[in-house]
C-alpha angles and dihedrals in degrees: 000000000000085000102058128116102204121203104170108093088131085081108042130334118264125227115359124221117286091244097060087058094050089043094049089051095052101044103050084048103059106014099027099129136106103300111225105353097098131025098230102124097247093058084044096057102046079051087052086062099043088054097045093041083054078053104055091040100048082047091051091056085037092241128173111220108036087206088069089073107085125189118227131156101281139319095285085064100047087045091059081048100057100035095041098039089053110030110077118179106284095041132118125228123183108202134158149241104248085067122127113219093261084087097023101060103042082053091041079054100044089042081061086054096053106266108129122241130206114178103197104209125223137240128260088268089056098248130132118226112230089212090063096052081053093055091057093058114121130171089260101057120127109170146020122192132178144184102241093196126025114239087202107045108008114245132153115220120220094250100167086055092053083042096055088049089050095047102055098036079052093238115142122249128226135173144187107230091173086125106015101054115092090021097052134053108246119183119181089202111037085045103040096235124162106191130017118196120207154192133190108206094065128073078319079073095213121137110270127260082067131100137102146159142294114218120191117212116277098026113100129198115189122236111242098170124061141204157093119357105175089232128068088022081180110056105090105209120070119272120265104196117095133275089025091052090062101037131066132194132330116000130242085240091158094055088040084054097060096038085061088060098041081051089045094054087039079054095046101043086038121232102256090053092059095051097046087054084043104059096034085069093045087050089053092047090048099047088051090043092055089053091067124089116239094018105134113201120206116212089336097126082116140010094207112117091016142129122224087260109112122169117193129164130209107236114248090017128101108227098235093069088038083059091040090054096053096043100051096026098042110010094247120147121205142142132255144169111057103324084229094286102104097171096055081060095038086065099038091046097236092111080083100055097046095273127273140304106248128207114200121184132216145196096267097038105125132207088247083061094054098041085049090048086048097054090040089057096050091051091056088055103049092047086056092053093056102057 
């Protein structure tokens, strides 16, 4: 496994830093009870790093009120959490097609339940127009979520600007931060969001089985699930303050754990270092992608404004083979098919040719990577060409 190159940090981050191994070792191995529920000093202390993990994170999204972030398994979770706990039947969501179907399918649900559903498309940049989000508002609208970051080509959506249109028609903002968070600045309060979503095992490098939302004050989600707390064992309702209304039973401490040490190297390289890196290496991948015959691009006329995320396609070849290909013949991983957003490939067309071969990558990704996956690329090609 030495020998991977491994471009699919779109689905989860490999490897992690070597620091958030070594802290999750050590942690699970001194501190791994149950955190908060006794006050026996190991179970303090693994308390002590749920609370300051809640900390770091609720600082990072430049929350307020660092109980509003609340831990679950992933962002898919946390996404069932937000649409579910503030859409009722008879409401109105606006919503996009970027969107994974983290976001799509709870809405597809709740539509069946009576809540009402516009998807505003993008442009042929992929981009989504904030002017058209604002002509879908309706009085009864209750919620508008967004991918900030597309985990299939890459774009990074104007948020603030979405934000800034919310805010004053008084509709509550949510987005999806599953690839944007730990690449791209995100600021609750610079960029009026309401709720951020979260997972750890992405560009956050945490293990995965971690991730959450952030909640800014005022704005209320419902619980809708119900369980232990560790705290009021009596009370027989579920509890509504925060971040109890929004967790149940026993925490992934083990994952939070890790999550604090990916956040703490993020802190320590800066965010804006690793993108840059980041994206020097995708222009690179994509200067060398455009060179080869046969190599179709998908929303790539620019990388501004862009995550390190880029889908092609070779022209007369399904994707899967083209993945197979470079995984068996070159050692390149990578990911294929629909990357679980079917409506980004519906309105670029690719939804009819099995979807699209995507490259992600990551922190530790090296120029060598991206010249081998280049070459490996062209060969396929040419091979194709050939035939």
């Amino acid at each position: 496994m030495s020998k991977l190159i491994f471009l699919d940090n779109g689905a989860t981050s490999y490897p992690k830093p070597e620091e958030v191994y070594r802290y999750m070792d050590h942690f699970y191995r001194n501190f791994g009870v149950n955190p908060g529920r006794s006050g026996y000093d190991l179970c303090m202390e693994a308390g002590l790093v749920v609370e300051e993990t809640r900390k770091m994170l609720t600082q990072f999204f430049n929350g307020t009120d660092p109980n509003r972030l609340c831990f679950g398994y992933n962002s898919t979770d946390a996404l069932n959490l937000i649409i579910s706990g503030m859409l009722r039947p008879g409401d109105h969501a606006v919503s996009t097609t970027v969107e994974h179907n983290s976001v799509l399918r709870p809405l597809y649900h709740l539509r069946r339940e009576g809540v009402d559903i516009d998807f505003v498309p993008f442009d042929g940049a992929g981009f989504v127009d904030p002017a058209e989000i604002r002509k879908m508002f309706r009085p009864n609208t209750r919620l508008v979520i967004v991918n900030h970051a597309s985990n299939v080509i890459g774009t990074v959506q104007p948020i603030a600007a979405i934000g800034k249109l919310c805010r004053e028609a008084g509709i509550p903002f949510a987005i999806d931060a599953s690839q944007s968070a730990g690449k791209v600045p995100i600021d609750m309060d610079s960029q009026c969001l309401d709720v951020v979503a979260f997972t750890g095992h992405k560009s956050l490098l945490g293990p995965t089985g971690i991730g959450g939302l952030c909640v800014r004050e005022g704005v209320e989600i419902r619980h809708t699930r119900a369980g232990g707390t560790g705290v009021r064992s009596a009370v027989r309702a579920h509890l509504d303050e925060y971040p109890y209304r929004l967790e149940y039973g026993t925490p992934n401490v083990m994952g939070i754990a890790g999550l604090k040490a990916g956040l703490t190297w993020i802190l320590g390289k800066g965010v804006e270092s690793i993108h840059a890196e980041e994206m020097r290496l995708a222009q690179i991948l994509l200067d060398g992608l455009r060179g080869i015959p046969r190599v179709v691009l998908y929303c790539l006329d620019s990388l501004e404004n862009h995550i390190a995320v880029l889908a092609f396609n070779i022209d007369g070849m399904d994707a899967a083979d083209v993945g197979t290909m470079l995984d068996v013949d070159f050692g390149i991983a990578c990911r294929t098919g629909l990357h679980c957003a079917p409506l980004v490939h519906e309105q670029m067309g690719t939804d009819k040719i099995h979807g699209a071969v995507r490259f992600g990558i990551g922190p530790f990704n090296t120029e060598e990577h991206i010249q081998a996956a280049v070459a490996a690329v062209g060969k396929i090609a040419s091979f194709r060409a050939k035939r």
